[in-house]
C-alpha positions, 0 to 999 in steps of 0.5 A: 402758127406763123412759122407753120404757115410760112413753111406750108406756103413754101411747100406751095411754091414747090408744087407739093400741095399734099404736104402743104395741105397738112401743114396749113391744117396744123396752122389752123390748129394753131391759129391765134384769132380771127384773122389767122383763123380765115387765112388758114382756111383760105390757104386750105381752100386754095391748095385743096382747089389745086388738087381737085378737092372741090368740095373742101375748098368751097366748105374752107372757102365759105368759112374763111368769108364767114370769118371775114368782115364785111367790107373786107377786099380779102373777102372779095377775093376769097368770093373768087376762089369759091367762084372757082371751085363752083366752076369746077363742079359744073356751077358755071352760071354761079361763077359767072355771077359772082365774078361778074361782081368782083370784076366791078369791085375790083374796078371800083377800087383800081385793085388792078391784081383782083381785076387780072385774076377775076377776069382770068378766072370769068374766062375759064368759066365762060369757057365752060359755059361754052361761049369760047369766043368770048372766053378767048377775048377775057384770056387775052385781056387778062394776058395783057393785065398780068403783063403790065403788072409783071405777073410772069406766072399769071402770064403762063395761065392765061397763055394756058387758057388761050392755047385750050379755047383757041383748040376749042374753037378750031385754031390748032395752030394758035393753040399750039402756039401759045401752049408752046409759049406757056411751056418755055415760061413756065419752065423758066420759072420752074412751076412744076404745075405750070410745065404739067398744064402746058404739056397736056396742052401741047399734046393735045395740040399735037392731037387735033394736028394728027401727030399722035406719037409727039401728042402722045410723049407730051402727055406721058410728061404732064401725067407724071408731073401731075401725079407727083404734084397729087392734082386728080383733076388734071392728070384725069383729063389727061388720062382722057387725052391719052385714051383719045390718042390711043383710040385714033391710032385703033388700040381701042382696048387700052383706050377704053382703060384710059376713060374709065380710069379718068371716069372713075377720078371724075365720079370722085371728084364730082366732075360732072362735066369730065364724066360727060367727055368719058361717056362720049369716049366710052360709047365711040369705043363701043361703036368702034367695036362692031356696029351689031344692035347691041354695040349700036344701043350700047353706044347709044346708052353712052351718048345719050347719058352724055347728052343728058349731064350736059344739058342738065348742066348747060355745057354748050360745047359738050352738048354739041359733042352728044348731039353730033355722035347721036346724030351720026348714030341715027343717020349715018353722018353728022350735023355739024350745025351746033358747032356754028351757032357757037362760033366754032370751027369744028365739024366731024364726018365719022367715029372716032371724032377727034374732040378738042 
């Protein structure tokens, strides 16, 4: 089992998660007891996490922790990894709880490694939530953690974090920034994920800036690193980002292949929270299109649907998102006021909205 573990762990260092994924089954089948038992499915969980495969990872996830004893510090950070993959489903609130948890665990006992990760992970989950400013504040503090600690990797993701809350918020230039940042760490350390994640940043950096050709290169780089590496999850948000590009620059017809390829990825991930962005992004091409009865009530299928996953799963910036198309639908100009109450600096005048 030892051997078979070692070897899938080295595939994990090169970013080839699929082939990992298959020799730590073999390992599992392999497993002697107990213990190796949980470390497999953990291992399981967390490459099948890294690939989009959510669900999986939150059934090895749940088994590794059954399999763990009670006051076990692996089954904490096991809790953090199934915190993560709930996060990723659209179960923020979840997240939150049981991060919240780990956050005071991990600060009981002066495990300053879980402590830097928990927090890291809460960020994420904050940012999904949609309260940005303070996700923005535990990506810093996690920064600083991980640099003490001598985590370079870790470093380049919180980075990552900063640089896609600080556009969601409204700081483009920031963004770029610590995008920029991630991207000649990452590259230094060659974390083939790593350079993928940073590139999508930086092109959608480059998005928000206008400059959409430079946007444009950089998601073709982070698309097929994505591919390559097997992430599902990632290169769809990056399809999207693409299909946005393409839309400012008026091919609305290869946009609108661009959202539904990233919508049909996030129907089989069960992303709900990426559905609602290709909802958005369809209806706007169908406003775009022509503003006859019909395309208007198309549209309005397509945000109002938006709206709807978004206020079913309580994503805060998403629901400002739909409010603000369906207000400028039904009125002819935006209300912007959605943005404030969240603290961010956004505000949109006409189709297309160049969503962060």
């Amino acid at each position: 089992m030892r051997d078979q573990f070692r070897k899938a762990q080295a595939l994990v260092r090169a970013s080839k998660y699929r082939k990992a994924l298959s020799s730590f089954r073999r390992a599992l089948k392999k497993a002697a007891d107990t213990s190796e038992k949980a470390e497999c499915h953990m291992a399981i969980a967390d490459t099948g996490r890294m690939t989009g495969d959510f669900e999986d990872a939150v059934v090895h996830y749940s088994e590794a922790i059954s399999l763990m004893p009670r006051n076990a510090p692996e089954r904490v950070d096991a809790t953090v990894g199934l915190a993560l993959a709930k996060r990723a489903l659209g179960y923020h609130a979840e997240a939150i709880k049981s991060l919240d948890k780990a956050v005071e665990y991990y600060s009981r006992k002066d495990d300053r490694e879980g402590l830097a990760f928990a927090t890291w992970a809460r960020a994420g989950a904050l940012r999904i939530k949609g309260d940005v400013p303070a996700a923005l504040k535990q990506f810093g503090e996690a920064r600083k953690m991980f640099k003490a600690l001598g985590d370079w990797p870790a470093v380049g993701y919180s980075l990552c974090g900063l640089g896609g809350s600080s556009r969601v918020r409204g700081d483009f230039e920031k963004s770029l920034k610590f995008y920029t940042e991630a991207n000649e760490l990452f590259s230094s350390l060659k974390d083939t994920f790593g350079i993928a994640y940073s590139h999508c940043g930086i092109g959608n950096a480059f998005r928000m800036k206008g400059d959409l050709e430079v946007a444009r290169e950089h998601f073709v780089k982070a698309s097929t690193l994505y591919q390559r590496i097997g992430d599902i999850v990632s290169f769809s948000y990056t399809l999207w980002s693409l299909g946005k590009t393409h839309m400012l620059s008026g091919n609305l017809p290869l946009a609108e292949k661009y959202f539904k390829d990233a919508q049909r990825n996030f129907r089989q991930t069960k992303d709900p929270r990426g559905l609602a962005y290709c909802r958005l992004a369809i209806g706007e091409v169908k406003l775009m299109l022509g503003t006859s009865a019909q395309r208007r009530a198309e549209a309005r299928r397509y945000f109002t649907e938006a709206r709807d996953i978004s206020s079913r799963w309580k994503f805060g910036v998403e629901l400002c998102h739909s409010e603000a198309l369906i207000s400028f639908l039904d009125e002819g100009k935006t209300d912007n006021s959605c943005y404030k109450t969240l603290g961010l600096k956004l505000s949109f005048g006409k189709v297309p909205f160049n969503i962060p």
